[in-house]
TIMI-2910 file (N, C-alpha, C, CB; in pm, 1 decimal, decimal comma, always signed):
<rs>
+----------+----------+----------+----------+----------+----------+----------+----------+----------+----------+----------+----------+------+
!      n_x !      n_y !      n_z !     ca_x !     ca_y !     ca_z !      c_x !      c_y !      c_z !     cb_x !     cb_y !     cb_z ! resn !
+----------+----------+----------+----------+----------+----------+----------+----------+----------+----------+----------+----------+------+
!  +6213,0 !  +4802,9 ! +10858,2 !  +6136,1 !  +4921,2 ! +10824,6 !  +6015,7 !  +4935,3 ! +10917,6 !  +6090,6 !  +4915,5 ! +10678,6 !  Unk !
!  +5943,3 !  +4799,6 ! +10934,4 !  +5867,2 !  +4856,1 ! +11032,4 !  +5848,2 !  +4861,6 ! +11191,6 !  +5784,9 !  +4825,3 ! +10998,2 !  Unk !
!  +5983,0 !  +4811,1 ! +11270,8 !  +6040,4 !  +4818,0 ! +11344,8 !  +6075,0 !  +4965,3 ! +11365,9 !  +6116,9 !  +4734,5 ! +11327,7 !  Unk !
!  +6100,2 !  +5043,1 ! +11291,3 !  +6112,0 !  +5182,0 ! +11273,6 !  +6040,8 !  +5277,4 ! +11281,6 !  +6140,9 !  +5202,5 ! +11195,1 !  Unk !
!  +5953,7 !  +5253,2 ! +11188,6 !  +5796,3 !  +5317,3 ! +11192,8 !  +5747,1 !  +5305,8 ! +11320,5 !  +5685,5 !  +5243,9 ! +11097,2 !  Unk !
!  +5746,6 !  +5181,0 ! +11360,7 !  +5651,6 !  +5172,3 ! +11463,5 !  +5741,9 !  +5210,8 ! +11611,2 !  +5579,3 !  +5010,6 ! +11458,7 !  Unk !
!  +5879,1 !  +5217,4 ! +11610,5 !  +5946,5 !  +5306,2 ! +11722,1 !  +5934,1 !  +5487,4 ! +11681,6 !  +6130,4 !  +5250,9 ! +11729,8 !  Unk !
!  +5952,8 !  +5521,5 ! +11618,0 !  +5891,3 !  +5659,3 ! +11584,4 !  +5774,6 !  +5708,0 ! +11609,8 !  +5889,6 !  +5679,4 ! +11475,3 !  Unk !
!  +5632,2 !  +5595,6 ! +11570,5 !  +5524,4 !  +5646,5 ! +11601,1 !  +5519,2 !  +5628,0 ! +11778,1 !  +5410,1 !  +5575,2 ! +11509,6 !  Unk !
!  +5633,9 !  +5542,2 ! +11871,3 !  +5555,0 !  +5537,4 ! +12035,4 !  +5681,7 !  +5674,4 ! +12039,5 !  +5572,7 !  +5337,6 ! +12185,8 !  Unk !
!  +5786,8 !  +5688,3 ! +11980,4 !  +5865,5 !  +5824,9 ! +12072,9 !  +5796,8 !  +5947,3 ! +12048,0 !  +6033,1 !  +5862,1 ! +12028,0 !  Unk !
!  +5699,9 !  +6000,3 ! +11889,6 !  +5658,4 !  +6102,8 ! +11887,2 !  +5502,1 !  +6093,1 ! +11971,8 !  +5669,0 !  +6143,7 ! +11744,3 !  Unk !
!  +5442,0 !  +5983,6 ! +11958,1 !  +5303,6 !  +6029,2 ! +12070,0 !  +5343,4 !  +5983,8 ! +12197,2 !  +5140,0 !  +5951,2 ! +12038,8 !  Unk !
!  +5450,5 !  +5947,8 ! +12257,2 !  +5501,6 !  +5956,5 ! +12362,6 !  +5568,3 !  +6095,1 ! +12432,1 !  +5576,3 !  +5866,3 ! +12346,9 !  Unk !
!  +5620,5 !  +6143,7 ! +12365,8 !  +5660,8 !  +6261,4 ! +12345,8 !  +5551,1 !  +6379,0 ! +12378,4 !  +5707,0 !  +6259,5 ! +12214,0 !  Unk !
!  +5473,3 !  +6360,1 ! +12288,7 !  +5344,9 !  +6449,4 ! +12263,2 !  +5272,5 !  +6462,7 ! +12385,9 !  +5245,2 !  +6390,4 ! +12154,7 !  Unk !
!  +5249,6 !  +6331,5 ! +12462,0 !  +5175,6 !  +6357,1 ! +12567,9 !  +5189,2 !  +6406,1 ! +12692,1 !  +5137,9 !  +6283,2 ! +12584,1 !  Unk !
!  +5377,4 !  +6353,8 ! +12685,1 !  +5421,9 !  +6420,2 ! +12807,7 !  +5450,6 !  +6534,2 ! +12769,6 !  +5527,7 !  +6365,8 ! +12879,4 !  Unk !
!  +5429,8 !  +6642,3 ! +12653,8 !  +5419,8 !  +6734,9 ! +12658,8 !  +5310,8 !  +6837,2 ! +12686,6 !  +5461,1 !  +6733,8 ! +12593,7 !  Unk !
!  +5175,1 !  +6710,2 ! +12669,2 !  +5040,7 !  +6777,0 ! +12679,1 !  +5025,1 !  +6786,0 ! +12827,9 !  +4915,4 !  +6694,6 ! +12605,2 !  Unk !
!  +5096,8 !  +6766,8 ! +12910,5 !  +5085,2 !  +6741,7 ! +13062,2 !  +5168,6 !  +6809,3 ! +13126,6 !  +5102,7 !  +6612,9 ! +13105,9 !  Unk !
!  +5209,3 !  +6897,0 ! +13067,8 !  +5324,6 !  +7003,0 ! +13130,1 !  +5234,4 !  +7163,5 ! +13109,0 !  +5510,1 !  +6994,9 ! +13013,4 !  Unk !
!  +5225,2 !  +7244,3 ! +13220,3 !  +5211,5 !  +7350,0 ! +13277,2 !  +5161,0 !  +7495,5 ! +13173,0 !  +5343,4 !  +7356,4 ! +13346,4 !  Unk !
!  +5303,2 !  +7477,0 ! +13069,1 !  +5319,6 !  +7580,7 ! +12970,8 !  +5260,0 !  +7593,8 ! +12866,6 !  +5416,7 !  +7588,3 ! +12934,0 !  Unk !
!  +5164,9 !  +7668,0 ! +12825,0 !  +5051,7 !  +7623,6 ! +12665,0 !  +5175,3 !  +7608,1 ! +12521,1 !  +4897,9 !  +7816,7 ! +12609,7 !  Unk !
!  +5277,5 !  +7713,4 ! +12555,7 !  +5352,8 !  +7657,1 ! +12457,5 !  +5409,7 !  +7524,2 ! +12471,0 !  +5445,3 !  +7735,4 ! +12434,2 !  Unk !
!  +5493,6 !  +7475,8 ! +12552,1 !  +5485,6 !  +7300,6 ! +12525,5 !  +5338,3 !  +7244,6 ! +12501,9 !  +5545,1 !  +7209,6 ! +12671,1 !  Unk !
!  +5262,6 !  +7301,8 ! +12558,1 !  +5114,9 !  +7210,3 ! +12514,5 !  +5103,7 !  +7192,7 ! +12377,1 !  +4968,3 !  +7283,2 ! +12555,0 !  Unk !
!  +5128,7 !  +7330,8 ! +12266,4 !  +5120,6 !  +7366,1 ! +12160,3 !  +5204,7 !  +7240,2 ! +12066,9 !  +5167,5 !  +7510,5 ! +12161,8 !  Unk !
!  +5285,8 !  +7251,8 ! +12118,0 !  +5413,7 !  +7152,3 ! +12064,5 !  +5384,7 !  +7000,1 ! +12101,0 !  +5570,7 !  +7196,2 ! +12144,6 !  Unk !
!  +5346,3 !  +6968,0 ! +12187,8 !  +5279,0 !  +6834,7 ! +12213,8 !  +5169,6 !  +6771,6 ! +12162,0 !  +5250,2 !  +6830,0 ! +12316,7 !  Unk !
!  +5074,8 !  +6894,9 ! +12132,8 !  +4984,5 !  +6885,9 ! +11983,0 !  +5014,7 !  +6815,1 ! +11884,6 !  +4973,4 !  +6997,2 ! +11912,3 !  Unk !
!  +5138,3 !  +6922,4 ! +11849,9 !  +5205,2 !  +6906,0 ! +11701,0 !  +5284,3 !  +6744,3 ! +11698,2 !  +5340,5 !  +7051,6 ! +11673,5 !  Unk !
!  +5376,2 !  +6745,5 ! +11776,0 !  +5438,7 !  +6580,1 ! +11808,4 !  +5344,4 !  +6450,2 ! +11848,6 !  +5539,3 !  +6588,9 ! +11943,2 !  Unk !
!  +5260,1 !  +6516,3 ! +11897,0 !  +5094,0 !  +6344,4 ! +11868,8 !  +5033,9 !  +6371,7 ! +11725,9 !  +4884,4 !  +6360,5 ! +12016,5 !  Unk !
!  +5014,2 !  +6471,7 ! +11662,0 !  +4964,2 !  +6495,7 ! +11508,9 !  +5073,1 !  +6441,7 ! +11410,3 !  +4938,9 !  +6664,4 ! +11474,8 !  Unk !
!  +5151,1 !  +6445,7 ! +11431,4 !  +5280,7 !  +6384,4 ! +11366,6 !  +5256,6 !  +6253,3 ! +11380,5 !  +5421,8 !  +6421,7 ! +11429,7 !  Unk !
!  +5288,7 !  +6175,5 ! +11507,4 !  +5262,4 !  +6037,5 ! +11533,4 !  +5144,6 !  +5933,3 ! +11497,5 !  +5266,5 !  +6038,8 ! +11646,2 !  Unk !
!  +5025,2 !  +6046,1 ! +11461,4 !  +4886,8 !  +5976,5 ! +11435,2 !  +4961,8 !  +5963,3 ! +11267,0 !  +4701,5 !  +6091,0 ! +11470,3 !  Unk !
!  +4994,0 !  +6088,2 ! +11242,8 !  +4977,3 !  +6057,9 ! +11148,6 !  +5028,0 !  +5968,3 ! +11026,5 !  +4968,1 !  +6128,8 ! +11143,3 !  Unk !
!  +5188,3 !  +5931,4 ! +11105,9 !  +5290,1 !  +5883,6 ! +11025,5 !  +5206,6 !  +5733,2 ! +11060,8 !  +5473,4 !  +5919,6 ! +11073,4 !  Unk !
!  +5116,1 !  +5690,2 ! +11193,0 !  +5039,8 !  +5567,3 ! +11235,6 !  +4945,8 !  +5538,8 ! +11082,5 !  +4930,5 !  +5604,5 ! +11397,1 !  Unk !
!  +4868,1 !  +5663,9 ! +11067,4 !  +4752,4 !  +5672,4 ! +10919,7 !  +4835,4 !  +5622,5 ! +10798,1 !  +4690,8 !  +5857,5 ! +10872,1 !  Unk !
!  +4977,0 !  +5656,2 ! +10784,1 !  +5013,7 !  +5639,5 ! +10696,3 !  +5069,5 !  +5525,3 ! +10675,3 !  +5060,7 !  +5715,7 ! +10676,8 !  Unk !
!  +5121,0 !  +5464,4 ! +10767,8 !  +5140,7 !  +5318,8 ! +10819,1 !  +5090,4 !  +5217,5 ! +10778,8 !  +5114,6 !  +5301,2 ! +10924,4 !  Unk !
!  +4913,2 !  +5226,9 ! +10819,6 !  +4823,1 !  +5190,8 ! +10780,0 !  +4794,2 !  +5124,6 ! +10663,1 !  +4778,2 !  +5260,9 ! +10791,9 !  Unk !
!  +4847,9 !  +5184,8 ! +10554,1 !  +4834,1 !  +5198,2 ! +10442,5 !  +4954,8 !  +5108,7 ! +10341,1 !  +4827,2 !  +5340,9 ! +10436,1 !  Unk !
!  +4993,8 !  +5031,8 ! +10413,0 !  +5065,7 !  +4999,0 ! +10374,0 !  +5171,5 !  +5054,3 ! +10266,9 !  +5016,2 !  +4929,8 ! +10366,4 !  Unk !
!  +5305,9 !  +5143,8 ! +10324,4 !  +5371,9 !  +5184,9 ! +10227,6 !  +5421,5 !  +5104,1 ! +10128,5 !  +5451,9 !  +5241,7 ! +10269,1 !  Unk !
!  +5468,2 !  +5130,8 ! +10037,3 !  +5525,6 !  +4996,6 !  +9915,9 !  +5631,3 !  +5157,4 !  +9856,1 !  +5340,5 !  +4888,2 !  +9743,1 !  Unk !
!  +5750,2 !  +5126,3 !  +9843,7 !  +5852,9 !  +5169,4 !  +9754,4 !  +5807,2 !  +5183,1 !  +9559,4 !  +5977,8 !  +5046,0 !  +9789,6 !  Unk !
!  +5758,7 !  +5301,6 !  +9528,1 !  +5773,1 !  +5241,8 !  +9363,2 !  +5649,7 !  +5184,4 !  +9335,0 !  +5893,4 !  +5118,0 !  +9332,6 !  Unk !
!  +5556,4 !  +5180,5 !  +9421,0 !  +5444,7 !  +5116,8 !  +9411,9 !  +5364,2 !  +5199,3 !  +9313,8 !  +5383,9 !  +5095,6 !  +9543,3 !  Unk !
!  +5255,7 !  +5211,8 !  +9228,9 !  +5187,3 !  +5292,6 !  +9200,2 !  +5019,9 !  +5280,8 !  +9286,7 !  +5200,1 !  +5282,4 !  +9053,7 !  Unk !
!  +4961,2 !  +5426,1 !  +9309,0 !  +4847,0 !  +5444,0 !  +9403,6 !  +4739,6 !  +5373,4 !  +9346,6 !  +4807,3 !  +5589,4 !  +9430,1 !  Unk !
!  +4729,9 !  +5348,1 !  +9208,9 !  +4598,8 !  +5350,3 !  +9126,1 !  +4614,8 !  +5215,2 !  +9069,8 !  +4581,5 !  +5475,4 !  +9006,4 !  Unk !
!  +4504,3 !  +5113,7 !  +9069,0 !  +4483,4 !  +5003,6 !  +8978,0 !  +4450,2 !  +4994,2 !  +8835,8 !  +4403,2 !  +4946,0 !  +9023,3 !  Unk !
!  +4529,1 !  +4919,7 !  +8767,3 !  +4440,0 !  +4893,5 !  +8587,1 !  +4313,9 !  +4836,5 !  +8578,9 !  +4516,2 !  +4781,4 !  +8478,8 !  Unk !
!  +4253,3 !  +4873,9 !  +8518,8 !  +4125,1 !  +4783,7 !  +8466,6 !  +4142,1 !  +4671,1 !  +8440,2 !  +4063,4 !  +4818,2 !  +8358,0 !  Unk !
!  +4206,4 !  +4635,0 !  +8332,4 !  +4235,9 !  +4532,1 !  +8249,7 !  +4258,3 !  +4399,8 !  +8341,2 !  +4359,1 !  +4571,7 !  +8162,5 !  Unk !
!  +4204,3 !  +4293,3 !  +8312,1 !  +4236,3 !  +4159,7 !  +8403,7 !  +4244,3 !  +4150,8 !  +8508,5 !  +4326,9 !  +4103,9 !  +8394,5 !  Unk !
!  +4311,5 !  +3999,2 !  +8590,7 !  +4351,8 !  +4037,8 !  +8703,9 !  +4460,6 !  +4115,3 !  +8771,6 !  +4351,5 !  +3962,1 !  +8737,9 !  Unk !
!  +4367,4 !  +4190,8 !  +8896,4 !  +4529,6 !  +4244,9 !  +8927,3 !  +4575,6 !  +4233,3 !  +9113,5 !  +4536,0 !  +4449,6 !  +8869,6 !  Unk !
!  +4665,2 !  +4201,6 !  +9115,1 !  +4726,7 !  +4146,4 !  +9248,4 !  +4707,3 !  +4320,2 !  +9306,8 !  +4926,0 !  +4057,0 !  +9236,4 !  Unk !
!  +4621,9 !  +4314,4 !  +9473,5 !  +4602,4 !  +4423,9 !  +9506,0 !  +4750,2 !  +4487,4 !  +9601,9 !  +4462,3 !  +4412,9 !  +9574,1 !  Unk !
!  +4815,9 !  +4375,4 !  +9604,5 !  +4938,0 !  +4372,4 !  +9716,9 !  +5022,5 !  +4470,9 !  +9630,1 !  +5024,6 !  +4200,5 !  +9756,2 !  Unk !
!  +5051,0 !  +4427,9 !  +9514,8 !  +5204,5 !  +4550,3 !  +9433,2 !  +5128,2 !  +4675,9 !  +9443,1 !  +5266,1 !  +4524,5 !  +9214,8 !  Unk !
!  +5025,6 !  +4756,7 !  +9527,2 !  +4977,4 !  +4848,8 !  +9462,0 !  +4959,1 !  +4965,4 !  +9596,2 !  +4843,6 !  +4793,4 !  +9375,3 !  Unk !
!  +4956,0 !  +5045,9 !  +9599,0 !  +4965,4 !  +5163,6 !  +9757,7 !  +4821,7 !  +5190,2 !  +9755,9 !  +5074,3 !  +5349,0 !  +9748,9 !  Unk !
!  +4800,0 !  +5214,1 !  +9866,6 !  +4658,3 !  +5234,4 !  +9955,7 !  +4659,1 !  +5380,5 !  +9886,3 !  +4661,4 !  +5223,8 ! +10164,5 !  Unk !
!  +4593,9 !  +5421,6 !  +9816,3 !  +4579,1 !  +5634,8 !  +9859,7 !  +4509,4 !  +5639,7 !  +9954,1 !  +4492,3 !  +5762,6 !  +9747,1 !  Unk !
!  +4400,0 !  +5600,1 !  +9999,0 !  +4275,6 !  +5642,9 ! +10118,3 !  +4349,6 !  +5730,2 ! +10280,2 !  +4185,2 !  +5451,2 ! +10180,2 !  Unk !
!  +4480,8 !  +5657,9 ! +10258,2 !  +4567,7 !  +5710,1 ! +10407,5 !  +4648,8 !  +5850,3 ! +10366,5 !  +4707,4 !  +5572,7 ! +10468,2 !  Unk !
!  +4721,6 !  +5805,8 ! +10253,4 !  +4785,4 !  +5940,6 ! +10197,6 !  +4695,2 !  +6023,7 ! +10183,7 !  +4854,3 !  +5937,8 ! +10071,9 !  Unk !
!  +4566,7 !  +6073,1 ! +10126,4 !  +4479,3 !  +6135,6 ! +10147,7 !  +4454,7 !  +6179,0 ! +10190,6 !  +4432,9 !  +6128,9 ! +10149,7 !  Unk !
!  +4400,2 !  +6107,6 ! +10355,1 !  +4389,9 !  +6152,9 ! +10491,6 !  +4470,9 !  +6208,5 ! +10570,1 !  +4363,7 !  +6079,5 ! +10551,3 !  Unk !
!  +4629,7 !  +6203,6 ! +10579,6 !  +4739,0 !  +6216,9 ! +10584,2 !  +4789,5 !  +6405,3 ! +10545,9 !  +4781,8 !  +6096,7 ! +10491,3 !  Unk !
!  +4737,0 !  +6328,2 ! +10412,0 !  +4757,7 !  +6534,5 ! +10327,4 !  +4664,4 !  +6639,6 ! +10411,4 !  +4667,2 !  +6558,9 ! +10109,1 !  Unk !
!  +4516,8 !  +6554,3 ! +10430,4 !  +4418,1 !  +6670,8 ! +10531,7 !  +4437,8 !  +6715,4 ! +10601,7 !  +4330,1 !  +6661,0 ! +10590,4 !  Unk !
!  +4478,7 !  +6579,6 ! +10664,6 !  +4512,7 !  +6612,0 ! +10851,0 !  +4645,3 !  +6708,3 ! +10876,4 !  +4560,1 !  +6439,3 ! +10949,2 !  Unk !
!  +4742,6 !  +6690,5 ! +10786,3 !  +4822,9 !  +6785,0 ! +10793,8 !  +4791,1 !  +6909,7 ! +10755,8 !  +4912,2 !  +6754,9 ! +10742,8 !  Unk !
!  +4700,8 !  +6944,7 ! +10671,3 !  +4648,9 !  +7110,1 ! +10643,4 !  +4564,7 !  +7151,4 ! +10781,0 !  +4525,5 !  +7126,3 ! +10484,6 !  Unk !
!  +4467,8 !  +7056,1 ! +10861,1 !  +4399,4 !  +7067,4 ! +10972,3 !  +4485,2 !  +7101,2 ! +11060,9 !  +4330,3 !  +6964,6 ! +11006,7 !  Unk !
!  +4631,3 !  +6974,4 ! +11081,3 !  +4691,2 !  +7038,4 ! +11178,5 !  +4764,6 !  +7210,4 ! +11193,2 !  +4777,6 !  +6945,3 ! +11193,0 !  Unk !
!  +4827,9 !  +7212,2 ! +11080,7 !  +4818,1 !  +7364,1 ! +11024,3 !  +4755,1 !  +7472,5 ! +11049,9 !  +4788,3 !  +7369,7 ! +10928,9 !  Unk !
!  +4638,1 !  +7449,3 ! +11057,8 !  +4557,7 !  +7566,2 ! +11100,4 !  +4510,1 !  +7547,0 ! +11236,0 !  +4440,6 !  +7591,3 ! +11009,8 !  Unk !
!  +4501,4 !  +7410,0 ! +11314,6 !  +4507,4 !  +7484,5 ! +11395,6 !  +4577,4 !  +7520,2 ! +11539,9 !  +4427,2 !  +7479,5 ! +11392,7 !  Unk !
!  +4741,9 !  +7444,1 ! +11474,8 !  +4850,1 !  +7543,0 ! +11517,2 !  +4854,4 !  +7709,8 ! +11498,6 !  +4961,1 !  +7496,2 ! +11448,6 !  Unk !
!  +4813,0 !  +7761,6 ! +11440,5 !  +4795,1 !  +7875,6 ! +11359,6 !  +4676,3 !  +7972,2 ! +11469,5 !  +4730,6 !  +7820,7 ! +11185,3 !  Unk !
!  +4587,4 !  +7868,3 ! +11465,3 !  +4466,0 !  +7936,4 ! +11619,8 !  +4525,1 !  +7913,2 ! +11713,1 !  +4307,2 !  +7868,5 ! +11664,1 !  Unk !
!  +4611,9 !  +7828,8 ! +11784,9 !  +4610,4 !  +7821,2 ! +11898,1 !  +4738,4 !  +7936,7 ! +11920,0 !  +4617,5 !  +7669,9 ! +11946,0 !  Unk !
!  +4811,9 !  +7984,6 ! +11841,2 !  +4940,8 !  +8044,7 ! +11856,0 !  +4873,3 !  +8170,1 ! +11885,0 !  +5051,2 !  +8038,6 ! +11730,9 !  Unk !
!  +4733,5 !  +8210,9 ! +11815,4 !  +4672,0 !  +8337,2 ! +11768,7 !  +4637,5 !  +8374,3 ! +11935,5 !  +4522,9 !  +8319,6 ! +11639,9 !  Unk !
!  +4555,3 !  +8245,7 ! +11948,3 !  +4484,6 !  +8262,4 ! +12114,0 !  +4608,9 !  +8246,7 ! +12230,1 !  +4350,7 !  +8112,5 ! +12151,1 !  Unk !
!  +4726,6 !  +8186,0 ! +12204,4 !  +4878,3 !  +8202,3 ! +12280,7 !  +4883,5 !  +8367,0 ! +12331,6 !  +5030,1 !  +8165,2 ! +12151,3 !  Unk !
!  +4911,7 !  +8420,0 ! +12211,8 !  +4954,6 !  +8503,6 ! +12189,9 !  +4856,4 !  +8633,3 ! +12276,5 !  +4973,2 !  +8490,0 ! +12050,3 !  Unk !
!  +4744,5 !  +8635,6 ! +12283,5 !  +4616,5 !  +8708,8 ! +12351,6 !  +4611,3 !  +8667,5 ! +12472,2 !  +4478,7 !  +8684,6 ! +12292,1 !  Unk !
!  +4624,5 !  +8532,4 ! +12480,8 !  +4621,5 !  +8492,9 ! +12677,9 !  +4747,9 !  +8536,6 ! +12737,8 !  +4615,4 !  +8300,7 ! +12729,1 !  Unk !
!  +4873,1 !  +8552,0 ! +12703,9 !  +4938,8 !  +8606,1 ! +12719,9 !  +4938,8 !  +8775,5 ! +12726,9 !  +4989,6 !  +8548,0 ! +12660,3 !  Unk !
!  +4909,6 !  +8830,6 ! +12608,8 !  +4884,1 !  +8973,7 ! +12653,4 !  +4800,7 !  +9033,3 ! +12730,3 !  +4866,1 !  +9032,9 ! +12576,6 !  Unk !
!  +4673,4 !  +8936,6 ! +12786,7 !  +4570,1 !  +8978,3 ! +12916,3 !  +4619,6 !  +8950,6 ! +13014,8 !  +4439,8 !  +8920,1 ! +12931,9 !  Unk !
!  +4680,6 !  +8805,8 ! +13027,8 !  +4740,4 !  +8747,3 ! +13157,9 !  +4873,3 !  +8810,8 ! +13223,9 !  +4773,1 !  +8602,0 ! +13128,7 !  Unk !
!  +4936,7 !  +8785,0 ! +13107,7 !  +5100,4 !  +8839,2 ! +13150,9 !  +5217,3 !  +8726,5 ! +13119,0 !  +5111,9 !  +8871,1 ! +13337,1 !  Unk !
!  +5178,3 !  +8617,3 ! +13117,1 !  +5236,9 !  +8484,2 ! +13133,8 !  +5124,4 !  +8371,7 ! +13072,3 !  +5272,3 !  +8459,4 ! +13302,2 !  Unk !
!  +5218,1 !  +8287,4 ! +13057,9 !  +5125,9 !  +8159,4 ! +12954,1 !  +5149,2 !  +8010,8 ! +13062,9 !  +5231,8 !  +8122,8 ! +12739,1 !  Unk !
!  +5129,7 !  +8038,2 ! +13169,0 !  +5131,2 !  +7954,7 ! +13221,7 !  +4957,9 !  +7887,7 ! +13213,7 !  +5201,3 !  +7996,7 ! +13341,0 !  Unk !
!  +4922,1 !  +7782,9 ! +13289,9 !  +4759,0 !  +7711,9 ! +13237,1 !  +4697,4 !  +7806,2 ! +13328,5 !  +4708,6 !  +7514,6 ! +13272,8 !  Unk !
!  +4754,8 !  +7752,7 ! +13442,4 !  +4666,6 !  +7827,6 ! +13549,7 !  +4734,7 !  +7999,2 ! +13570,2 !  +4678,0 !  +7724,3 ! +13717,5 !  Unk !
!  +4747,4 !  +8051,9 ! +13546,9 !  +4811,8 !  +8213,8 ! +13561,8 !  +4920,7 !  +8262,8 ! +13601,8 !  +4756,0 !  +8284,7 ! +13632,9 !  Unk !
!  +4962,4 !  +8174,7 ! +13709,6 !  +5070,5 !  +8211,3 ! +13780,0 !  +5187,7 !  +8173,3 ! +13770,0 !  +5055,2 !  +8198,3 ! +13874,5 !  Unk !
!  +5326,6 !  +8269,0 ! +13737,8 !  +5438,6 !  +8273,9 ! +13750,4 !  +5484,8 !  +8144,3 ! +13827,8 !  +5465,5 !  +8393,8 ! +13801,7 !  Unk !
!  +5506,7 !  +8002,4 ! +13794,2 !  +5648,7 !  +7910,9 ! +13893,0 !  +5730,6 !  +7928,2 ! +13915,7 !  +5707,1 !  +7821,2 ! +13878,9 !  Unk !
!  +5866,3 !  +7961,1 ! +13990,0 !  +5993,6 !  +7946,9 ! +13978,4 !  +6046,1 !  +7849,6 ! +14021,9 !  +6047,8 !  +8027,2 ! +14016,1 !  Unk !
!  +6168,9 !  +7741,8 ! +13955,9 !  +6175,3 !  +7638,9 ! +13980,8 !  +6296,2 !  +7621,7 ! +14093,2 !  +6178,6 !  +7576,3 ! +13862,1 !  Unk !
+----------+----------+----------+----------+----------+----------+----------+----------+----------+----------+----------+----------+------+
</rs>
């Protein structure tokens, strides 16, 4: 399992970056989104998942902190995904306008042909 996790989190911010390094704001956009993914499934990681676990401790006596799930990451996790949300949402808004002044969404202005 965490052999898994932790190959998922290097292909999506691997992914992400060589997308942040390419020409087109829409792959940029998307390379965003695939390192926000990767941090985040990393945050959640963090946190040690547990199957069946419950988030919250009893009062009562002792209690072993290991059978029990972190919330502090899931938490952070839920934010960061509403953050990332919006501001996929701006950057599509401002996509969408640099494109209708420019003509093309390339970084620097100009048309490539490959």
């Amino acid at each position: 399992m965490t052999l898994i996790l932790a190959l998922a989190i290097g292909v999506l911010i691997g992914s992400g970056l060589w997308l942040l390094l390419r020409p087109r704001t829409f792959q940029v956009i998307c390379g965003l989104q695939l390192l926000s993914y990767g941090v985040n499934l990393f945050i959640f990681g963090v946190g040690r998942p547990v199957v069946g676990a419950p988030p919250v401790m009893q009062k009562a006596g002792f209690v072993d902190p290991s059978a029990y799930a972190d919330p502090v990451p899931q938490a952070l996790v839920l934010t960061a995904i509403v953050i990332s949300f919006a501001t996929t949402a701006l950057f599509l808004v401002v996509l969408l306008a640099a494109r209708g002044a420019t003509g093309t969404d390339h970084v620097d202005g100009r048309e490539r042909r490959p």
